[in-house]
Structure formats: C-alpha cells, structure tokens
N, C-alpha and C positions, 0 to 999 in steps of 0.2 A: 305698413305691410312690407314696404322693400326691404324695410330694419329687418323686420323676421325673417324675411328669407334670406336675407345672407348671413344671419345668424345661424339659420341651419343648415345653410350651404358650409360655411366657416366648419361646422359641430361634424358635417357629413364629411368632408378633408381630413379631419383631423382622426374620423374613425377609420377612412380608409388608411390613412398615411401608416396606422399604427397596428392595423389587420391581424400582421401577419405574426401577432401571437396575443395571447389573452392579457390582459389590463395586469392579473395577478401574476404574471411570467414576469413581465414587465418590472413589478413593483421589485420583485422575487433579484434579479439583476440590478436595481438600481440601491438595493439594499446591499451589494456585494459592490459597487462603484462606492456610492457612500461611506462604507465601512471599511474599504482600504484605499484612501484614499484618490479617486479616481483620476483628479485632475491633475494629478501628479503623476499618475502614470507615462511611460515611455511612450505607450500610444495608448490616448483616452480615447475616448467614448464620443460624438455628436449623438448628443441626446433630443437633437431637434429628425435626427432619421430613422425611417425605421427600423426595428430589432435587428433583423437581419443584415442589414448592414454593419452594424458595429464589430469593432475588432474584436477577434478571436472567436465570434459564436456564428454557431450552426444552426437553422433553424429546418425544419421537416412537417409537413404538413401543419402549419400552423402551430410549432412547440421548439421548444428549444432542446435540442438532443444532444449537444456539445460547446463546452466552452473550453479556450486554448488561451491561456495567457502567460505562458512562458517567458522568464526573462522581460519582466512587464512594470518591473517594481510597484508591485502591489504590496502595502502598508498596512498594516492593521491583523485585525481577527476577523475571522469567519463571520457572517450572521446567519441567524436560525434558521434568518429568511431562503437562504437556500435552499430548502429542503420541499421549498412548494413546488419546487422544477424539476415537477412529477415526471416528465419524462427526457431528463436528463441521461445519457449514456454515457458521456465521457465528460471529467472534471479535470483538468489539468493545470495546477495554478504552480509546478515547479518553478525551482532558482525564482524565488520571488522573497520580501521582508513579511510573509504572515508571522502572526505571533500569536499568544494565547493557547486555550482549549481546544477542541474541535467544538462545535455547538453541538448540543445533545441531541437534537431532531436529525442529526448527519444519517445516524442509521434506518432512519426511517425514507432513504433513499433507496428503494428497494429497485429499481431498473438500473439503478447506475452499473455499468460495465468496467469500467476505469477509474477507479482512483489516484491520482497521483500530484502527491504534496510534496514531495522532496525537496531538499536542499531549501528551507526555511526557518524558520524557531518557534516553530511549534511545540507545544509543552503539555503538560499532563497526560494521564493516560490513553490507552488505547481503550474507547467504549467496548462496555465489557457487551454489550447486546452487539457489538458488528457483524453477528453472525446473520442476524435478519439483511443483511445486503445480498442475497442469496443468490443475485445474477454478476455478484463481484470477477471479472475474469483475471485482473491486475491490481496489485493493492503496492503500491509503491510509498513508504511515509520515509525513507530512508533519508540522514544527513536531518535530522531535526534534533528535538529535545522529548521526544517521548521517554516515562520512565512508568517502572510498575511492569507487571508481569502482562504477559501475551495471553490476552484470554481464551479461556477455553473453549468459548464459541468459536473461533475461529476455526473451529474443526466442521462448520454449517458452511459452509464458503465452497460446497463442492463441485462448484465450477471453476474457482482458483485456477489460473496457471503462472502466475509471477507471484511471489509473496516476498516482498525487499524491504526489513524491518534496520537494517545496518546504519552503524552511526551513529546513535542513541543514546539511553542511560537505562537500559528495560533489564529488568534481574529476571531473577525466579528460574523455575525447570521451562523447557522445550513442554510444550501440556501434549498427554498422549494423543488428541484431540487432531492434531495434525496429520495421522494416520490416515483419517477420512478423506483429506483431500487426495482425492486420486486423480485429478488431472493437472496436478501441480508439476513442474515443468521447473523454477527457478525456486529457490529455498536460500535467501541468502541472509543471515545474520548477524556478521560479523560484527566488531568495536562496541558491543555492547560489556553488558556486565551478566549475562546468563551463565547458568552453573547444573552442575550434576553429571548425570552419564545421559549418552544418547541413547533413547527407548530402542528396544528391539524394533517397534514397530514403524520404525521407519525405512524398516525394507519393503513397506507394503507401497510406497508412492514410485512405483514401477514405472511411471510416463517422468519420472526423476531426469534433466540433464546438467544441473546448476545445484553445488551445495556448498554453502559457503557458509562456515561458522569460525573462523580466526578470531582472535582477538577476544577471549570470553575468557568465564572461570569452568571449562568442561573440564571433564577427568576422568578416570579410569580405562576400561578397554573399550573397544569398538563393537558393538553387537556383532556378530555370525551375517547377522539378516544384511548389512549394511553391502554383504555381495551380493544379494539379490538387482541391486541397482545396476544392471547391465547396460543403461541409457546414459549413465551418466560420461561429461565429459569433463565436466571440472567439479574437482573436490579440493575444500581448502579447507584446512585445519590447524594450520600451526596458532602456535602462542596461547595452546590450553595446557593443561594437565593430561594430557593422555598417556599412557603408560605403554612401553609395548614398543617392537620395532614391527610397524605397520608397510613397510615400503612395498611387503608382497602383495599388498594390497590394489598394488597399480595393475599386475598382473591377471589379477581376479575381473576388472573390468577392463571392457573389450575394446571400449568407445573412448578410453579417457585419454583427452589432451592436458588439462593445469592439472596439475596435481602438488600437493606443498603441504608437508609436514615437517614439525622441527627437527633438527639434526637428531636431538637423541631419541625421536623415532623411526632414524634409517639407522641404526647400529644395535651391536647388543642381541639379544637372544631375540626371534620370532614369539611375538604374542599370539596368545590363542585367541580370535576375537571370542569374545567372551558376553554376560548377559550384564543384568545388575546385579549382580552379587557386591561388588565394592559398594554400591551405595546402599544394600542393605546389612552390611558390616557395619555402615558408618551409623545407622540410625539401632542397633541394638545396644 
C-alpha cells in the first residue's frame, strides 16, 4: 500500500510540475528542441522544469503564446509539430542555422501575430495558402533562400503591417493582391529577382511609411498613384530599370526622409508617371 501511494504521489508531482501547459504543447516544443538540434543550442532547454521556465517562451493562462529564440543557433528544419501551438502569437526564431521548407501545416497557424524567420537558409517557396494566417501583423522571411513568386493570397493578410521578403531568390510580378493590405506600414523587397512595372494599385496602401524595392529586374514608369503615398518616408528604388527622371518625385511627398534612385533617374527630361502601358507593349 505505501508502494502505491508514492506512486501516485510521485504521478501527482510530476502532473503538477508540468501543469502549466498541456501534454500536447509540450510534445509540440520538444518536437522543435529535437529537430534543431536542442542541446546544441546557445541556451538549451532543462527539460526536467516546467514549460514556462524554458528559454525564450512565454506561457498565458496555461498555453504557450510566444517563443523568442534569437541568435540561439538552432540547426535543423522546422517540424509540422509546430503548428499544434494553437495559440501561439509570436514565433521568432531569427539569426539562427534553420534550413529546409517551411512545414506545410505553418499556415494553419491562424492566431499567430508575428512571424519572423530571418537571417537563416530557409528554402522553397512561400506557402501559396499563407493567406489563411489572417491575424498575421508582421511577416519578416528576409536574408533566406526563398524562391518562386509571392503568392497571391497574400493579399488575405489584412491586418499586415511589416511585409519584409528582401534578400531572396522570389521572381515573378508584385501580384495585384497587395492592394488589399491597407494597414501595411513597411513593404520591403529589395535583392530579389522580381520584374515588371509597379501596379497602379499600389497607391491604395495609404498607411504606406517603408518601400523598398532596389535591387530587382522592375522597369518602366512609376504609376501616377504612387503620389498618393503621402506617409511615406523612405522610398528606395535604385538598381531597376526604371525609366524617367523621378527626382520630382521627392517633392510630391511630404513626409519623405531616404529617398534613392539611380543617377540616371535624377537627370534628363521629367517623366510622366505613367500606368502599364510599357508592359502591355511588351506582351502584344
């Protein structure tokens, strides 16, 4: 009889010890130790304490609402198991060695508010469903290996206000789709391989103060609309094809500090900012 009862004394410890978030939270994090390496990390894990104690996470009435593992050298690829950390809000596993996919189940993280993978070697594309992340406020993948066009869902993201894709290998058009996000605040693109003219409709993202698209294959004129962005303070632009001397461009917004286009669009005759007409010359 004494056996049993310190058996379940022992069993009752060990479920308090571990309370302070569910079995499958748990398993959910130890699937993200395991798979990048944990004990290698900068600062690992005592997997003998509970949840809430472990570096870098946040726990909230019995759930894990944030994990911060920054500069943590974490190894590996993602696992699926992530995605049970139903109410997760913030993922932040920047400046770390991930590598791989993202796991497919990523976007079925629909509370997540934060994103942010940067500066790792992450690869493949950007899941074409990430629109269903639909309380996304920050979506940071910049300084990786993502390639393949910027899907058009991303234009469901309309609580967006960072979108920092720079650094990449992502082709294809800007997708109209981006229109939609109207609480978009940073738009930053840059050292990719993206091409075409920039849509008219990107004078619709009025809460606009960050636009950075250097380093692409863009070209032609600048839409009309693009002076609607009166919030803006930084525009960066050089090292496309743009055509036109743009520099009166500075003048049209009110707010702008960076500003940076290539030399030969401060010289030379004033362009008219113009629609897509160039790139529907180029497809007749």
């Amino acid at each position: 009889m004494k056996t049993l009862k310190l058996t379940l004394l022992c069993c009752l410890l060990s479920a308090f010890t571990f309370a302070d978030v569910s079995q499958g939270e748990r398993d959910a994090l130890l699937a993200l130790y395991n798979a990048t390496n944990g004990e290698s990390w900068n600062t690992s894990w005592d997997l003998e304490q509970p949840v809430s104690e472990w570096f870098g996470i946040t726990t909230e009435n019995d759930h894990v609402v944030a994990i911060s593992l920054t500069f943590n050298n974490l190894n590996g690829q993602l696992p699926e198991e992530i995605s049970n950390l139903k109410s997760l809000k913030v993922l932040n596993l920047s400046f770390n060695r991930l590598q791989g996919e993202l796991p497919s189940s990523i976007t079925s993280m629909s509370g997540l508010e934060e994103l942010k993978l940067f500066s790792n070697n992450i690869s493949g594309s950007i899941p074409s469903d990430i629109g269903k992340m639909s309380n996304l406020r920050s979506l940071e993948m910049f300084n990786n290996n993502f390639e393949g066009e910027i899907p058009t869902s991303i234009g469901d993201l309309e609580k967006l206000e960072t979108l920092i894709l720079s650094s990449n290998q992502l082709t294809g058009r800007l997708p109209s789709s981006l229109s939609n996000l109207k609480a978009l605040k940073v738009l930053s693109l840059f050292d990719n391989s993206l091409l075409g003219t920039i849509p008219p409709s990107i004078g619709q993202l009025a809460e606009l103060e960050e636009l950075v698209l250097s380093n692409n294959a863009f070209y032609g004129n600048l839409p009309g609309e693009m002076a609607q962005l009166t919030n803006l303070k930084t525009l960066l632009l050089s090292n496309n094809g743009f055509k036109g001397n743009f520099a009166f461009l500075k003048n049209e917004l009110p707010n702008i500090v960076d500003f940076d286009l290539d030399e030969v669009n401060t010289k030379g005759a004033l362009a008219t900012l113009d629609t897509e007409e160039d790139d529907e010359d180029d497809n007749d």
